[in-house]
DRENDO-1510 file (C-alpha; in Angstrom, 1 decimal, always signed):
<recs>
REC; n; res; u; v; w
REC; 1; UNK; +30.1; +23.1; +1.8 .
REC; 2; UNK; +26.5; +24.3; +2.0 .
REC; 3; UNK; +25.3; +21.5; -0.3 .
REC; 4; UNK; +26.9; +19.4; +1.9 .
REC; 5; UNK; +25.2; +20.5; +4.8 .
REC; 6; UNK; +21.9; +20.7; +2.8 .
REC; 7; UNK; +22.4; +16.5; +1.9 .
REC; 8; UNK; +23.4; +15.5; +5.4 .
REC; 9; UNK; +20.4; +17.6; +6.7 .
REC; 10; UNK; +18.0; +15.2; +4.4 .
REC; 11; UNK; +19.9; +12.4; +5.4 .
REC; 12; UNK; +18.7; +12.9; +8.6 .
REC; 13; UNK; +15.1; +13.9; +7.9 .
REC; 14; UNK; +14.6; +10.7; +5.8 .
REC; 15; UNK; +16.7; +8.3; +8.8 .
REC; 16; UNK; +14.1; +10.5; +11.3 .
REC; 17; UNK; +11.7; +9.7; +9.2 .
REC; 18; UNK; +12.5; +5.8; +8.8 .
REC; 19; UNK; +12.5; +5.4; +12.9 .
REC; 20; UNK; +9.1; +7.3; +13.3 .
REC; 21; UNK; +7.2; +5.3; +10.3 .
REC; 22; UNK; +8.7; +1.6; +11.2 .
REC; 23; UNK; +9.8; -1.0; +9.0 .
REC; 24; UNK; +7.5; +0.5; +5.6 .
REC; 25; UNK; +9.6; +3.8; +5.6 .
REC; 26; UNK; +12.9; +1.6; +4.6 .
REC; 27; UNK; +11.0; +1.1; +1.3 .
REC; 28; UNK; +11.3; +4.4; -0.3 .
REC; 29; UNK; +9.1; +5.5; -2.8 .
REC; 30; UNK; +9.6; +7.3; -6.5 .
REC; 31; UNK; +7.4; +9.4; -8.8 .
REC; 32; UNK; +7.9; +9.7; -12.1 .
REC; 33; UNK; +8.0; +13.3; -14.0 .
REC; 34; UNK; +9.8; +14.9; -16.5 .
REC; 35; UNK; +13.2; +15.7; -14.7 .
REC; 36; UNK; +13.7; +11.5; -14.0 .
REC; 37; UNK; +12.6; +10.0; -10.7 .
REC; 38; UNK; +11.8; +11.9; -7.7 .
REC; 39; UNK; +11.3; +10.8; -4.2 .
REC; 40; UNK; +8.0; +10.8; -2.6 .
REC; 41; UNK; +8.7; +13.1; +0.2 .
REC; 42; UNK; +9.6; +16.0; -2.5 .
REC; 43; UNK; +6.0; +15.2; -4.7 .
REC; 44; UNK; +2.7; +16.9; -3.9 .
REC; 45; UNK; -0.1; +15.2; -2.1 .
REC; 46; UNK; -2.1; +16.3; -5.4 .
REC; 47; UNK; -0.1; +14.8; -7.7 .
REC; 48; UNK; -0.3; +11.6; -5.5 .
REC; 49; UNK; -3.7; +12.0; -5.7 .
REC; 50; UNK; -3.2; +11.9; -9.4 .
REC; 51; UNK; -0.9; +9.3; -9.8 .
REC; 52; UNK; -3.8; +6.7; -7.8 .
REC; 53; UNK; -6.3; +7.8; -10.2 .
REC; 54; UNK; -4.3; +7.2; -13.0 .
REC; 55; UNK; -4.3; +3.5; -11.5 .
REC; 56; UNK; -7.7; +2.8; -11.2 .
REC; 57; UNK; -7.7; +3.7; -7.6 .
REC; 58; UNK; -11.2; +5.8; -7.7 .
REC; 59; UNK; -12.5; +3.0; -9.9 .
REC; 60; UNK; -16.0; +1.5; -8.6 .
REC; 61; UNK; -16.2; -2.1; -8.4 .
REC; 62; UNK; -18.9; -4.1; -9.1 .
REC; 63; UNK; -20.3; -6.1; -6.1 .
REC; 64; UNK; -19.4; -9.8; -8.1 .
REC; 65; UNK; -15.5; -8.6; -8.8 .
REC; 66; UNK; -15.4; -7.8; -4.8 .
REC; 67; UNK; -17.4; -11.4; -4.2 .
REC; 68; UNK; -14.7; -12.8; -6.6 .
REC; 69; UNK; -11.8; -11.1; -5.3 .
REC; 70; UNK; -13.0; -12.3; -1.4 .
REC; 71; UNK; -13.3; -16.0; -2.5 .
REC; 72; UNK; -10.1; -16.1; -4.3 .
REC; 73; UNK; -8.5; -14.7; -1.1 .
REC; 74; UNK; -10.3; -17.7; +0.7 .
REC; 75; UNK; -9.4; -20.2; -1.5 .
REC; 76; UNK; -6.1; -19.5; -1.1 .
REC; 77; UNK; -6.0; -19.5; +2.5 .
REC; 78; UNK; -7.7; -22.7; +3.0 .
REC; 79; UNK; -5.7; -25.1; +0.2 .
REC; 80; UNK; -2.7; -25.1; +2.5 .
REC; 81; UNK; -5.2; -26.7; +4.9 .
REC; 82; UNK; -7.1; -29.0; +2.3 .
REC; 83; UNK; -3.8; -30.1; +0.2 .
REC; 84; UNK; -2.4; -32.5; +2.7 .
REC; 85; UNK; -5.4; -34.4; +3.1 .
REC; 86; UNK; -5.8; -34.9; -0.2 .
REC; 87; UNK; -2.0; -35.7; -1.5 .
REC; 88; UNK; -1.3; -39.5; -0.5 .
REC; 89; UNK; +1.7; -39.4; +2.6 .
REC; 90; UNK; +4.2; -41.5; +0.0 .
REC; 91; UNK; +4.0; -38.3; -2.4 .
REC; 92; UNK; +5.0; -36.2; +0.4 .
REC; 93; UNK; +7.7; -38.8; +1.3 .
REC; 94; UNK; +9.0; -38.3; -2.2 .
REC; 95; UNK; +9.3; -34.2; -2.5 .
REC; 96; UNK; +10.6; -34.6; +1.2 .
REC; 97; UNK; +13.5; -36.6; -0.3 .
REC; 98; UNK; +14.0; -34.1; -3.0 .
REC; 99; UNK; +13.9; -31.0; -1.4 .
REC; 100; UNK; +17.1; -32.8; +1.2 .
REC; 101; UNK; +18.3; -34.0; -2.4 .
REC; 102; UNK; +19.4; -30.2; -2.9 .
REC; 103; UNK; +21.3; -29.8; +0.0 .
REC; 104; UNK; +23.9; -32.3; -1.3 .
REC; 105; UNK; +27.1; -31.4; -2.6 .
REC; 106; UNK; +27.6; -31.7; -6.5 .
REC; 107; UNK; +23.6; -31.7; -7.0 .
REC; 108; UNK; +22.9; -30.5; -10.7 .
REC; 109; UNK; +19.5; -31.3; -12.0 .
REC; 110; UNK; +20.4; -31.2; -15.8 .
REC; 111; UNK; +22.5; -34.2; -15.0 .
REC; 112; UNK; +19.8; -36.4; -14.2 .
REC; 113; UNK; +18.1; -36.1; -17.7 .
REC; 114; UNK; +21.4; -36.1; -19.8 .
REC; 115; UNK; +21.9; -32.4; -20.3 .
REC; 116; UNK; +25.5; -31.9; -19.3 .
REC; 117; UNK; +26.2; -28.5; -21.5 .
REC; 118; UNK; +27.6; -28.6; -25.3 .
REC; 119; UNK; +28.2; -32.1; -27.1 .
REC; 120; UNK; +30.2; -32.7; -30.3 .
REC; 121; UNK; +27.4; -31.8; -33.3 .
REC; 122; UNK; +25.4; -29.6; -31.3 .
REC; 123; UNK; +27.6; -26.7; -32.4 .
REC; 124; UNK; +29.2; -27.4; -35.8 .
REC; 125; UNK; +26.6; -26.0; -37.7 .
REC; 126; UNK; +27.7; -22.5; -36.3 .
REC; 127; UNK; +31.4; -23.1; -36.5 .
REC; 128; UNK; +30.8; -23.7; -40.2 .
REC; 129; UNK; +28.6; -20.2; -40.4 .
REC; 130; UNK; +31.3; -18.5; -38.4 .
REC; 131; UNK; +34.2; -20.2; -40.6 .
REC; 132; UNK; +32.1; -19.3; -43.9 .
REC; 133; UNK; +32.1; -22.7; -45.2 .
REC; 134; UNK; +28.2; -23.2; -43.9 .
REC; 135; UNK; +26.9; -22.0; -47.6 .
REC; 136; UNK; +28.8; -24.5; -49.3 .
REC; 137; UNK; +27.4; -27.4; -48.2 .
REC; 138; UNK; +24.1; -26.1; -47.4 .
REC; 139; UNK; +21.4; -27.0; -49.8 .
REC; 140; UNK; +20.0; -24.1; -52.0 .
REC; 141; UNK; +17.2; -22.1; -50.7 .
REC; 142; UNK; +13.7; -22.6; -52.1 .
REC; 143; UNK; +11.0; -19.3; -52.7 .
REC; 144; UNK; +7.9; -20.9; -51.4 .
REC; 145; UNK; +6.5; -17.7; -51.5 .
REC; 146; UNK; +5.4; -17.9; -47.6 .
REC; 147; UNK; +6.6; -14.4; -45.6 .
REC; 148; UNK; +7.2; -14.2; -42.1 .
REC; 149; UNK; +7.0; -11.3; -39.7 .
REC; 150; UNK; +9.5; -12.5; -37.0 .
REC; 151; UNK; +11.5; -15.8; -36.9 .
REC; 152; UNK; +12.5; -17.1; -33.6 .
REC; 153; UNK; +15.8; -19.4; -33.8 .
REC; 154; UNK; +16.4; -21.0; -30.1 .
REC; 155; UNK; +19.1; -22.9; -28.7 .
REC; 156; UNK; +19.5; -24.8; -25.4 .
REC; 157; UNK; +16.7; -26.4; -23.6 .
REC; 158; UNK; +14.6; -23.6; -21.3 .
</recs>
């Protein structure tokens, strides 16, 4: 019953808490330590303090990474203004059309190139491994004396 009590107490603190500090509070925040993750509220304003060190928060930066930073930050404000101006209107016509292309019932982009899911062939190669009959009509393997670390066997376009 007391634990209880205890949990609907910090229920409240942390809804209290939520209403006081505005939309931010709804994110809550974790720490990491040895017993799992904790929340913020329970962790020391040192080991905070720790934590943003740990991240480079203390770091110095040089005067040409803040320039850089600054006129990244700029650049990317501005294209949304420059882009239009430089894209011809008939392009704009033409992702217009796609993005209402979307909205259509039974729209499946695959389907315009041909890739509709599995065809006959593209999976009796593993039927056969599966089956055991794949070594029998597979030709012999040949030492070429290459070696490989990892070997990456893919399937399906992505």
């Amino acid at each position: 019953m007391l634990e209880a009590r205890a949990q609907s107490e910090l229920e409240t603190q942390r809804a209290q808490k939520r209403r006081r500090d505005g939309a931010l509070a709804a994110v809550e925040w974790y720490t990491a330590s040895p017993e799992g993750f904790v929340p913020d509220e329970f962790v020391s304003s040192e080991v905070k303090r720790e934590r943003d060190r740990a991240l480079g928060m203390g770091a110095r930066i040089t005067r040409r990474d803040f320039l850089n930073g600054v006129a990244l930050t700029v650049g990317a404000a501005i294209v949304p203004a420059i882009v239009p101006a430089i894209i011809p209107p008939e392009m704009w016509a033409a992702a217009a059309a796609d993005l209402v292309a979307q909205d259509v019932p039974g729209y499946y982009p695959p389907g315009k190139t041909g890739l509709r899911g599995d065809h006959a062939g593209s999976f009796e190669t593993m039927h056969k491994v599966r089956d055991g009959a794949f070594w029998e009509d597979a030709p012999k393997a040949v030492d070429t004396g290459e070696s490989y670390d990892l070997v990456i066997v893919g399937r399906h376009a992505s």
